[in-house]
N, C-alpha and C positions, 0 to 999 in steps of 0.2 A: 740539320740544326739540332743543336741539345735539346732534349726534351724539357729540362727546366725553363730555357731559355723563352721555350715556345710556349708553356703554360704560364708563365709569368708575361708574356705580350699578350697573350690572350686578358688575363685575368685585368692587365691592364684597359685592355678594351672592352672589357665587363664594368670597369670603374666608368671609363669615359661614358659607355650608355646611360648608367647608373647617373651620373652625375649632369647628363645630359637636359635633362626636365628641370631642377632646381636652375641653370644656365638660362634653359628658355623661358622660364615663367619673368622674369623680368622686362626681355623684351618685348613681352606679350602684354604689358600693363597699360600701356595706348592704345590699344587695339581694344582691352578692355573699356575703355574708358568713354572712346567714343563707338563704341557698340552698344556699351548699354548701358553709359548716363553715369556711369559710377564716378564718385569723387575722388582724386589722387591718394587720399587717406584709405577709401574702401579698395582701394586695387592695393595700396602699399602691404593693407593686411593681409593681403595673399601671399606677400612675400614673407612676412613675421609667421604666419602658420605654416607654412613650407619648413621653412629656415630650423623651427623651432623643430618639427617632431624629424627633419632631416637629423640634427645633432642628438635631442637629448632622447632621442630612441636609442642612441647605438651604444651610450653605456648597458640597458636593461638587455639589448640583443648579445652585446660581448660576453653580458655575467650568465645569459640562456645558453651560451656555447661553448663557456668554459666549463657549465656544469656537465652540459652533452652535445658536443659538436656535431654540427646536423649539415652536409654537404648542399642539402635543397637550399637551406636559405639563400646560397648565390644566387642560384637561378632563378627562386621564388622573390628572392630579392631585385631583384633587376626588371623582371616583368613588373610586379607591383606598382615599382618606381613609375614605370611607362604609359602603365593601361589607363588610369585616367586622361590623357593626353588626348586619348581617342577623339573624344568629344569637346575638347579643351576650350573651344569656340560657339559651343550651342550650351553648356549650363545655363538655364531659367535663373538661378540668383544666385545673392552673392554666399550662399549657404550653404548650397551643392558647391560651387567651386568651392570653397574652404573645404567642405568636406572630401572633395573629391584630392585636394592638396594634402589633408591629413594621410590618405590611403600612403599617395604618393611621397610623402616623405618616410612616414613608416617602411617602406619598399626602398631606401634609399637606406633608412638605418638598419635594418636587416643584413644589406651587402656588404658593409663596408666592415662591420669588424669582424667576419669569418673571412670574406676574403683580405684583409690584410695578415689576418692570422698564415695566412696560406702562401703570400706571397713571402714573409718571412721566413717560414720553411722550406721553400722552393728555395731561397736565394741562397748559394754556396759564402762560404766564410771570408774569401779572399775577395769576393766582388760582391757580398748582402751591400752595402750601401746604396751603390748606383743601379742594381738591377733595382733595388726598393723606390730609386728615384722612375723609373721607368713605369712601374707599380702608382708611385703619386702621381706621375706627367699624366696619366689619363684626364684625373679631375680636371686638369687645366686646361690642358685642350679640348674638353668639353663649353669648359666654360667661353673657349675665344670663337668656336663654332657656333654655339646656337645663337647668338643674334643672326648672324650673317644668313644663317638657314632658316631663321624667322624671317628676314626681309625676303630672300628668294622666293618663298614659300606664300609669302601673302602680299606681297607688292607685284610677283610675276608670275607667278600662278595660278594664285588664287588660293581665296579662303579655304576653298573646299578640298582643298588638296592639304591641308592640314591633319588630316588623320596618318598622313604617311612619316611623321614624327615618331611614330611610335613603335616603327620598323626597326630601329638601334634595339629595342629592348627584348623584340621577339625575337629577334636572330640572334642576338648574344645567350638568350634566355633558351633558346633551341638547344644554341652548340654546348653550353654548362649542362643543359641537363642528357644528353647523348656522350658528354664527355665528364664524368664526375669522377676522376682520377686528378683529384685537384691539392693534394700533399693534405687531406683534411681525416683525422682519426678519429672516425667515430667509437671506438672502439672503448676512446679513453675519455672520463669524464671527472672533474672535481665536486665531489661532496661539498654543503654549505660548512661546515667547519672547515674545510681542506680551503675553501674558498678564502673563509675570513682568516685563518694561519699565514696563508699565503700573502693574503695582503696585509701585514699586523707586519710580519716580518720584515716583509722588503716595501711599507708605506713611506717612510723616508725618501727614499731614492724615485719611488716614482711622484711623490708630491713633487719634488725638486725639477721631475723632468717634466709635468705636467704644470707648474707655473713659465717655465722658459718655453713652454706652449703657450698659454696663455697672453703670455705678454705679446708674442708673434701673431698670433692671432687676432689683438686686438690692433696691433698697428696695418694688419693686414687687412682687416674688414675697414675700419678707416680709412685708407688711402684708396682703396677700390669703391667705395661707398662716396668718398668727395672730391678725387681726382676731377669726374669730369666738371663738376661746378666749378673747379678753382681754374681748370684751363682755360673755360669760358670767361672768366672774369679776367684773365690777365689777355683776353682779347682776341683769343681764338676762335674758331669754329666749332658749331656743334661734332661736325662731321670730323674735323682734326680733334675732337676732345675723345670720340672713341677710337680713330686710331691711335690715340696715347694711350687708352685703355688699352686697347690689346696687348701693347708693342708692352707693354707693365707685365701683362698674363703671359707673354711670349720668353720676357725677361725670366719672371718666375721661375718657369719650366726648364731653360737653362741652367738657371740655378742651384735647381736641386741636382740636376747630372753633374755639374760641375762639384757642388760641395759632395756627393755622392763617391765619384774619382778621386776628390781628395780626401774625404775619410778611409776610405781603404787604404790608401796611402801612409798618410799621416796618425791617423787616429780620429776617432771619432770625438772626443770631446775637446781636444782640441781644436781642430777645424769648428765644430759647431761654436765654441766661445768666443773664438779671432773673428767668424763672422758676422755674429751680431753685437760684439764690441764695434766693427765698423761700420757696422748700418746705420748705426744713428749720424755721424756726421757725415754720411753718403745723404741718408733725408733730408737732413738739414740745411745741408745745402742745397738739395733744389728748393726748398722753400724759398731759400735767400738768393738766390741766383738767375737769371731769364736766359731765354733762348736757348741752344744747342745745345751749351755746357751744363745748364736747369734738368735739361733732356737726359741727356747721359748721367747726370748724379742721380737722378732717378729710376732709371734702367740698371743700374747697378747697385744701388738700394735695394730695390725690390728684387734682384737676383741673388744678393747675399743674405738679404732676411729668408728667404724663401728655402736656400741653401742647407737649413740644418732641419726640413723635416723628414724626410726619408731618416735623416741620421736618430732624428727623436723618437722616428716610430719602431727602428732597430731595438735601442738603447731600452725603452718602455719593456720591448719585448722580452730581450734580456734581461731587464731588471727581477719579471715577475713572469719567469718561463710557463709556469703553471697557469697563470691567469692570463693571458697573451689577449685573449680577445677585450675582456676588460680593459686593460692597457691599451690595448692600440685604439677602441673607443675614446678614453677619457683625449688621446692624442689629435685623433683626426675629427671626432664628435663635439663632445661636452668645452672642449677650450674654446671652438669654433664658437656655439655655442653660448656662452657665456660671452664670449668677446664683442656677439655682436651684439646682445643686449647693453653692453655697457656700450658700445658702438652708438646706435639708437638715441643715448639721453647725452651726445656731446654734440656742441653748437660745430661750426666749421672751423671756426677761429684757434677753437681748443682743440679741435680734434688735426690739424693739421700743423699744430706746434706743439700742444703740452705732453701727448704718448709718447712720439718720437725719441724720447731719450729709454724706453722700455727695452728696447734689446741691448742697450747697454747692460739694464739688469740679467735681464738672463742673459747677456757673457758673464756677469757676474757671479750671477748663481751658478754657472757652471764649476765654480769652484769648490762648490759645496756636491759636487758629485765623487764619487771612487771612481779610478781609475778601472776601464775593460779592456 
């Protein structure tokens, strides 16, 4: 196997760990609830402090590695993520869990933008897109795993076997730090003027790629955030409203290998604009449509919106070669980030009709990009 090939699946299963804990803290908020009395509002705040220092750490960790790139943060990053988990089930209040979520997302924002830094440099020129989607497929199949391993785990095992969660973090956290040949140069570092040069220069281009994030992000926290209530409502099952959810997370991850293979192809900003020009009447119509054909516009929705961020986290890269970890933050962090705050203050009604025409913008903005 190519050596790149192999550190770039690795690093992807460094994300999947990494990404692993923010996945299960959700379906652990029932557990919380009737364990220890908390009200849907005090467990939901566990996911808003998670959410939060997961995203808006990883701009301040990006601009910590483009000044001096530090190999540990993967690893250090990854364990972080994890080690609160230990105990995940015995926190005394709702104060320690927050706090023990704070650790945990700071450990979350740590990994993610040195190692995308890294997965960028690993990726060769003829195939950087789709190896980059291999690189993002982690986060997602983190996220379709950890319910399923949260019911295993505490439906048929039992509670007390819930410390073995936090097994993904020590063994990826092992093999990163026994293997720190990860394409990351310490050697080289950005000055605070080289820093603000750099981005003064090329802040056009990456505002531009960092809104057509944005906009993807917030249709994407919305539809993963109200999908399951609206299936319910049009008469489903609890139990069929998360296998819709997955089969959406499934969809996704498709998505980006696929728009991944055709950027290398075609071009990157091309493909990235044709796809979320058709995302919106792909959503749109499952809103307006039932049954199978509902199903399928929506599995294909979410696999064309999904489709252009490997390509975004390239393009970022390239934009602001120098600042790469800053960029791929503002990409995979700070939009998330942001998205889902605006996410949070939309009723169902808006949020499942009025975004929906957003990726039409960012195809549109993609006009206002230079050609690479």
């Amino acid at each position: 196997m190519d050596k790149r090939i192999k550190i770039m699946m690795f690093l992807a299963l460094g994300h999947l760990a990494s990404d692993f804990y923010p996945g299960l803290l959700g379906p652990l908020l029932p557990f919380f609830t009737a364990k220890y009395g908390w009200s849907l509002a005090q467990a939901g705040f566990l996911i808003t402090v998670m959410q939060s220092f997961c995203n808006f750490s990883q701009p301040i960790m990006g601009i910590i590695n483009d000044h001096k790139p530090r190999k540990f943060f993967i690893w250090t990053g990854i364990l972080i993520s994890g080690l609160p988990f230990l105990f995940i089930l015995h926190y005394p209040s709702l104060k320690l869990m927050a706090l023990a979520m704070v650790i945990s997302g700071i450990g979350v924002g740590m990994f993610h933008p040195i190692a995308a830094v890294a997965a960028g440099r690993i990726a060769v020129e003829k195939r950087r897109d789709i190896l980059m989607a291999v690189f993002s497929s982690g986060g997602h199949i983190a996220f379709m795993i950890a319910p399923i391993i949260t019911v295993i785990i505490i439906e048929q095992a039992g509670e007390r076997y819930m410390p073995v969660v936090v097994a993904p973090a020590i063994i990826m956290a092992v093999y990163f730090f026994l293997n720190s040949d990860m394409m990351v140069d310490e050697r080289h570092g950005l000055s605070l003027r080289g820093w603000i040069e750099s981005l003064v220069k090329n802040g056009r281009t990456l505002l531009v790629l960092w809104l057509i994030s944005l906009f993807r992000a917030i249709v994407s926290v919305l539809i993963n955030s109200f999908l399951p209530i609206l299936i319910i409502a049009r008469g489903s099952s609890y139990t069929m409203s998360a296998y819709v959810l997955s089969a959406t997370l499934f969809a996704s991850m498709v998505g980006m290998f696929v728009g991944g293979h055709l950027a290398d192809i075609h071009g990157r900003k091309k493909v990235m604009g044709i796809a979320l020009l058709i995302t919106t009447p792909l959503l749109y119509g499952f809103m307006y449509t039932s049954g199978t054909l509902s199903l399928l516009l929506l599995l294909f929705g979410m696999a064309t919106l999904a489709s252009s961020l490997p390509i975004n986290i390239i393009l970022a890269q390239q934009a602001v070669p120098k600042t790469a970890g800053m960029a791929s933050s503002l990409i995979m962090g700070l939009s998330f980030g942001i998205g889902g705050m605006l996410a949070d203050h939309v009723g169902i009604e808006t949020a499942m009709n009025v975004p929906l025409f957003l990726p039409v913008l960012g195809g549109i903005t993609t006009l206002f990009m230079k050609d690479r």
